[in-house]
C-alpha positions as CSV (number, residue, x, y, z in Angstrom):
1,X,25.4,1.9,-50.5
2,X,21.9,0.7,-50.8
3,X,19.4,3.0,-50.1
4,X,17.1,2.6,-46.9
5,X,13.5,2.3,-47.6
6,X,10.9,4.9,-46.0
7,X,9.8,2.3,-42.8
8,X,14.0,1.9,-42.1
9,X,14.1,5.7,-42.4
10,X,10.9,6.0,-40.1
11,X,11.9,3.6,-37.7
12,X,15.6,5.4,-37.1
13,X,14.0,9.3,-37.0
14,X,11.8,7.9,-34.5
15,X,14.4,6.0,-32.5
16,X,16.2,9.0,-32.4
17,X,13.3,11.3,-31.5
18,X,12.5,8.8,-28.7
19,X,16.0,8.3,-26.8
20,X,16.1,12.6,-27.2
21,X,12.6,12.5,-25.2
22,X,14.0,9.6,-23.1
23,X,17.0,11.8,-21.9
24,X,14.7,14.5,-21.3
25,X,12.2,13.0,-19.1
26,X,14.2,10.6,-17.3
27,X,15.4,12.6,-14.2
28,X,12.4,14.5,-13.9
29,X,10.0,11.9,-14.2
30,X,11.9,9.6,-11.4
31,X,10.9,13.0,-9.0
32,X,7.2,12.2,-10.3
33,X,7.7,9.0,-9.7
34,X,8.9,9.2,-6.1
35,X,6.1,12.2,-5.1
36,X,3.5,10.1,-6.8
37,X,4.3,6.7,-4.7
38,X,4.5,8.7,-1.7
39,X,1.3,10.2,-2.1
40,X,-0.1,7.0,-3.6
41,X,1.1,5.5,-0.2
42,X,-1.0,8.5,1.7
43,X,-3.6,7.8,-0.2
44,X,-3.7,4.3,1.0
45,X,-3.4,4.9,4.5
46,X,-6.3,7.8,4.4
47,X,-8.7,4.7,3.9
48,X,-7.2,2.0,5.4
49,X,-5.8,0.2,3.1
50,X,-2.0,-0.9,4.0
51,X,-0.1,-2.7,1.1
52,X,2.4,-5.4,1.8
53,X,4.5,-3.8,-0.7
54,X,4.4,-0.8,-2.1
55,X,7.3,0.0,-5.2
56,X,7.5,2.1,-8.1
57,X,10.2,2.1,-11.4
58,X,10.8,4.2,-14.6
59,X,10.7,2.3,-18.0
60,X,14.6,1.4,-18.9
61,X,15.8,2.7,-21.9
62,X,16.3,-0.8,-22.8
63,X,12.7,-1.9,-22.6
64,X,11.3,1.3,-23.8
65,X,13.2,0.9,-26.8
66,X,11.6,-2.6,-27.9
67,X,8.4,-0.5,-27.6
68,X,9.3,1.9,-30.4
69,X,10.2,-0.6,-32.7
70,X,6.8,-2.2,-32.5
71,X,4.7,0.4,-31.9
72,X,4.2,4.3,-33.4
73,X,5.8,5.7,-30.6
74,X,8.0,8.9,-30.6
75,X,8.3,9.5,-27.4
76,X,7.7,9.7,-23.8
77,X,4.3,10.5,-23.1
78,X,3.4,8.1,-25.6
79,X,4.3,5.0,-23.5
80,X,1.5,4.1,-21.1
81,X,4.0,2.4,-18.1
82,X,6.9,4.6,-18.5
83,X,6.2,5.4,-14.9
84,X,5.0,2.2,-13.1
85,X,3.9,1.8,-10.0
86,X,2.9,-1.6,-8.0
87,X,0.8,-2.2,-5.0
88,X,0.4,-5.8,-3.7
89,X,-2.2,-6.2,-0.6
90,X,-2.7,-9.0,1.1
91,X,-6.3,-9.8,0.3
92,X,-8.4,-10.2,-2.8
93,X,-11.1,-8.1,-1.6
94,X,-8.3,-5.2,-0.1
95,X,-7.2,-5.0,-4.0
96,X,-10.9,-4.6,-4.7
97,X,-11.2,-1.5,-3.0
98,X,-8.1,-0.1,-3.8
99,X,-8.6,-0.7,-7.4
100,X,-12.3,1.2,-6.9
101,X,-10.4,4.3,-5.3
102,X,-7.5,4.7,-7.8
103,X,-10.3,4.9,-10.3
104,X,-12.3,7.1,-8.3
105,X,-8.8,9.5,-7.8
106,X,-6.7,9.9,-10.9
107,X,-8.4,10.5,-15.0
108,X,-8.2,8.6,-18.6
109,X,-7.7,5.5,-16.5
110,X,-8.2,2.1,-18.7
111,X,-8.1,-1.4,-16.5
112,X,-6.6,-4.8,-18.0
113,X,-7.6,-7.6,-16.0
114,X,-5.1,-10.1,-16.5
115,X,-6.8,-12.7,-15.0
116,X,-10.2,-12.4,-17.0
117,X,-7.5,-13.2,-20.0
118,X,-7.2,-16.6,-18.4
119,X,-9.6,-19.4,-20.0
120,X,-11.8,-21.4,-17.2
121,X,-9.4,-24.2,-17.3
122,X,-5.6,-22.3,-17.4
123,X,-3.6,-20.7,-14.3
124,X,-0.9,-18.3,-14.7
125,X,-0.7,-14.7,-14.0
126,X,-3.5,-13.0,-12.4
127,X,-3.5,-8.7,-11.8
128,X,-4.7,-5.7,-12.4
129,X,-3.4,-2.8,-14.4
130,X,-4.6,0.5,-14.5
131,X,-3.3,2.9,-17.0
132,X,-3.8,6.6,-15.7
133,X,-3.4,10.3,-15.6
134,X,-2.9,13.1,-13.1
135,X,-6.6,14.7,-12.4
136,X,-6.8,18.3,-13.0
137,X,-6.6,19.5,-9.9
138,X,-3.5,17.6,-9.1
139,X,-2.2,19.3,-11.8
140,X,-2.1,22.8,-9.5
141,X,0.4,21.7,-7.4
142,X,3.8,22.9,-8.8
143,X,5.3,19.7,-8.1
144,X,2.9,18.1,-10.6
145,X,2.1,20.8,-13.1
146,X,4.3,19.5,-15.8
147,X,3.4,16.3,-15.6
148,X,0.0,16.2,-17.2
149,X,0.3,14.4,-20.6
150,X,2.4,11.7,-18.8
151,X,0.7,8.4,-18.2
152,X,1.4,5.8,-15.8
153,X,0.6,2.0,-15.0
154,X,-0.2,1.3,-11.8
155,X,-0.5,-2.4,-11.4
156,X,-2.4,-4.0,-8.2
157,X,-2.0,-7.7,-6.9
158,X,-2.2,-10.2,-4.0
159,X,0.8,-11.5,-2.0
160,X,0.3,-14.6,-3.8
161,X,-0.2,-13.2,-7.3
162,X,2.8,-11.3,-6.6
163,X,5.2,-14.3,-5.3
164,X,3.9,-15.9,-9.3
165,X,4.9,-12.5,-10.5
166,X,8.3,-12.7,-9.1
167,X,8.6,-16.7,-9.9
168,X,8.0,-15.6,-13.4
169,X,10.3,-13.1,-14.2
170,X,13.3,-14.8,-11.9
171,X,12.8,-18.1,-14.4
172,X,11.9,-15.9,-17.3
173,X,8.7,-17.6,-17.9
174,X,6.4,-14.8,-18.7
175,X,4.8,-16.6,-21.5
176,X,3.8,-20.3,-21.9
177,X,5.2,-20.5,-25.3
178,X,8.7,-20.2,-23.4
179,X,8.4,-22.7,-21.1
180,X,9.8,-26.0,-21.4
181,X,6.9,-28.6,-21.7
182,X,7.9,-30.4,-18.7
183,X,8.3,-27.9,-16.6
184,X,4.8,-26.0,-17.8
185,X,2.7,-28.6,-15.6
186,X,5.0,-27.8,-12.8
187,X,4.2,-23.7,-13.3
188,X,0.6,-24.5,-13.8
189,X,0.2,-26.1,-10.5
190,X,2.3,-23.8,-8.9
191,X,-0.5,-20.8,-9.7
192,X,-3.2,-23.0,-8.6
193,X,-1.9,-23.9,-5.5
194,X,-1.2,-20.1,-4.7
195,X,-5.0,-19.1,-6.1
196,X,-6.1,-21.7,-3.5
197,X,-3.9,-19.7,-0.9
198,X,-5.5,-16.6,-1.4
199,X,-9.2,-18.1,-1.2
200,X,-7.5,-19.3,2.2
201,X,-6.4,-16.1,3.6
202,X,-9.7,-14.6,2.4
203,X,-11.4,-17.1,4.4
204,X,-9.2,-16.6,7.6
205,X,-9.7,-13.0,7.0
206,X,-13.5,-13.0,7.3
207,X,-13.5,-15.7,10.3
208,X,-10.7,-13.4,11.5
209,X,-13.6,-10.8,12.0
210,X,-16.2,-12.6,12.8
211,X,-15.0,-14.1,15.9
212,X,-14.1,-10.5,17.1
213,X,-17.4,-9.3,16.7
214,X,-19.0,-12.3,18.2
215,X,-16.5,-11.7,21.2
216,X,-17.2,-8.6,21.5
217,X,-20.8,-9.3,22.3
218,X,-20.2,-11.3,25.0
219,X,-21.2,-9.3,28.5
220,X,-18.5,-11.3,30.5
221,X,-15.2,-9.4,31.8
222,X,-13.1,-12.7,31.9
223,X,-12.4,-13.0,28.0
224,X,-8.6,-13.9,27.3
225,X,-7.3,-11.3,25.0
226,X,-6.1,-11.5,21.9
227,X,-4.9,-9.2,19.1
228,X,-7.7,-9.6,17.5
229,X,-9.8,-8.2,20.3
230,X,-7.2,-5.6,21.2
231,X,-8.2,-3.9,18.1
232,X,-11.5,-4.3,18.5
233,X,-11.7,-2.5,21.9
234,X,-9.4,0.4,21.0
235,X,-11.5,1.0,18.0
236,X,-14.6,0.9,20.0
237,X,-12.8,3.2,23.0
238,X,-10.7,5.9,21.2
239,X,-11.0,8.5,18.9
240,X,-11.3,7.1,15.9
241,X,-8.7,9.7,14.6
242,X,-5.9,7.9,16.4
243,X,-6.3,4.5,14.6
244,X,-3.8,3.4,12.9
245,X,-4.3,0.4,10.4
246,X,-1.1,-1.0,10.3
247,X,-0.3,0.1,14.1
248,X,1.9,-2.7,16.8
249,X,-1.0,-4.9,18.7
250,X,1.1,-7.9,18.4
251,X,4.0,-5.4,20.8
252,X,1.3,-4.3,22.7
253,X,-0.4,-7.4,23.6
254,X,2.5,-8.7,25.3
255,X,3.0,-4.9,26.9
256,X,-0.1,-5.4,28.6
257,X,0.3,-9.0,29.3
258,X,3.8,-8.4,31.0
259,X,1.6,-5.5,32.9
260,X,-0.7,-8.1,34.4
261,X,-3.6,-7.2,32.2
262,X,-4.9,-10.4,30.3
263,X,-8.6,-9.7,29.7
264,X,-11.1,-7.3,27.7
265,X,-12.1,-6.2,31.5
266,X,-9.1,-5.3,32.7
267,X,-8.2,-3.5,29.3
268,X,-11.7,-1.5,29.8
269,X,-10.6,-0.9,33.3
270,X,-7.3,0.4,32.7
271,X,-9.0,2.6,29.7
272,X,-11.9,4.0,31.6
273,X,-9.1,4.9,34.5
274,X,-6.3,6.7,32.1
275,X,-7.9,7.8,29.2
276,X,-8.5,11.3,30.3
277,X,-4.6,11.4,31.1
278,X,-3.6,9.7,28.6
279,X,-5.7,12.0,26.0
280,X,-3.8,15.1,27.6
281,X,-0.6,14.0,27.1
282,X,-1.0,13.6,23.5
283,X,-2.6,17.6,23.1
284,X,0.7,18.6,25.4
285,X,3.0,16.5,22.4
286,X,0.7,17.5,19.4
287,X,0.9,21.1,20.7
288,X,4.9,20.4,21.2
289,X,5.3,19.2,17.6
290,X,3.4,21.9,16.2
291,X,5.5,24.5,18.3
292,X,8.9,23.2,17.4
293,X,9.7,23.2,21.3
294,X,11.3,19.9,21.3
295,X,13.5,19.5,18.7
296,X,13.8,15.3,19.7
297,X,10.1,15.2,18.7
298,X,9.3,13.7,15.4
299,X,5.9,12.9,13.9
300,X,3.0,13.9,11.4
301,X,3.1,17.4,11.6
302,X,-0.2,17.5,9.7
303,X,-2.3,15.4,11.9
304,X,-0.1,17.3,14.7
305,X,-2.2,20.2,13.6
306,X,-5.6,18.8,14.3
307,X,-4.5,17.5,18.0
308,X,-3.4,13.8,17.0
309,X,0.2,12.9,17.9
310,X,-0.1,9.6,19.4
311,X,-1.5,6.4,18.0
312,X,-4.0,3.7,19.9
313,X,-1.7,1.8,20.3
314,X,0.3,4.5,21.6
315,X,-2.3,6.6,24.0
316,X,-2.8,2.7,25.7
317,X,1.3,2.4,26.0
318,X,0.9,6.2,27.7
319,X,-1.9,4.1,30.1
320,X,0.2,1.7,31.2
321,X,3.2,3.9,31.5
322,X,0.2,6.3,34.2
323,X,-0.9,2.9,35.9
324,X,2.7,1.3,37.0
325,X,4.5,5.1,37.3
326,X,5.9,5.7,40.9
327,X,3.7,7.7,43.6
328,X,4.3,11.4,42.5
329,X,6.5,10.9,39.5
330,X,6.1,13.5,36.3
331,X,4.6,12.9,33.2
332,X,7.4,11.8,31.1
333,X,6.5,9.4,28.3
């Protein structure tokens, strides 16, 4: 039997080495990456950003093994997206900030730009990937003390980067080399017709807000509402620790159109009138969270804690429920 040369000999001692390390890591790095998306997720909603999707994976043993025979690697810690993580937003300029706080939050992080890889006259796959580690002080928390050598990609996108993404990978087209030639044009046009839909939502977005704030400025009680405005006046009206980025105008709109109440006057009105009551009634359910004295109550239990239980959206519902409640009834909401 021929004998192996020293890079075969390498190459299977590393294998080996690496599916040990692959066996080793894999169940407790998918708890990692479950606490890390959730808190991730938390660290999103603290400043008001609200992906439209928001997923995480391990490596497969498959893929990962591809890595080790092209690359030095031994094991685990030495892949950078054994743990991956993927946020997709909506807008360009939402990605923008989130990218700015995920560098701001977690150490050793290194960003690929995928669409700065692009020459001026190409289309194809635009993202960003940040390569990352726990900070130190995450590290403190026992559910993350282990986990400090591991790295992890977290990549960040638009809805329509993401729907080019998904195109991509369903066709297996993740490089032009493997794309038919007649069928490249087709791809090609394909990613320029979804970069010009996110210049379009972009656009909507910033006309979105300017015609609330222009709105807003008008001194007349008879303006139609809108969802638009809707959020405008709660955030203006309510503490601000109630707000809710993600929270249901669109079900509340036609709550309070239902209710007779069809303009920013008559929402101010019914404010002015309830919110003391209304402001009440989430201390009493705050206090009854924290408490444990309904056992049907569910809810935040941390933001229970500092006297926030109900929403905007959901001290207004609590409004209307106080303006159309029978003569003498109780506060049941």
């Amino acid at each position: 039997m021929p004998k192996r040369n020293e890079d075969e000999d390498g190459l299977k001692e590393r294998m080996v080495a690496f599916k040990q390390s692959y066996s080793d890591w894999k169940e407790p790095a998918d708890g990692f990456r479950k606490d890390l998306e959730g808190d991730l997720s938390q660290l999103m909603e603290q400043n008001k950003l609200v992906p439209a999707v928001l997923e995480s994976r391990l490596k497969s043993l498959l893929r990962s093994v591809l890595k080790v025979e092209r690359y030095p690697i031994r094991e685990v810690a030495d892949l950078q997206d054994f743990v991956g993580l993927r946020l997709v937003f909506l807008l360009n300029e939402e990605v923008t900030k989130a990218v700015k706080l995920i560098r701001e939050t977690f150490d050793n992080h290194r960003l690929i730009n995928k669409g700065e890889e692009l020459k001026f006259n190409e289309f194809g796959y635009r993202a960003i990937h940040i390569i990352a580690r726990l900070p130190k002080d995450w590290l403190r928390v026992p559910k993350y003390s282990r986990f400090g050598a591991l790295q992890f990609e977290i990549q960040l996108r638009t809805l329509s980067e993401h729907n080019y993404a998904v195109i991509s990978s369903v066709f297996q087209y993740h490089q032009a080399g493997t794309v038919p030639p007649t069928i490249q044009r087709s791809l090609l046009r394909l990613a320029a017709i979804l970069e010009l839909v996110d210049l379009e939502v972009d656009r909507v977005a910033r006309e979105k807000l300017a015609y609330s704030a222009i709105a807003l400025k008008d001194p007349r009680d008879d303006v139609r509402l809108n969802v638009d405005l809707i959020s405008r006046i709660l955030e203006g009206e309510l503490p601000k620790e109630h707000r809710k980025v993600d929270d249901q105008y669109v079900e509340l709109f036609d709550e309070l159109t239902r209710k007779g109440i069809n303009t920013t006057g008559q929402l101010l009105g019914l404010i002015k009138e309830f919110r003391g009551a209304a402001m009440a009634l989430n201390r009493a359910a705050a206090r009854s969270l924290v408490n444990g004295d309904d056992p049907s109550l569910t809810g935040d239990l941390e933001k229970a804690r500092q006297g926030v239980f109900y929403s905007q959206v959901g001290l207004v519902w609590n409004m209307l429920i106080l303006k159309n409640r029978p003569s003498g009834s109780a506060d049941i909401l």
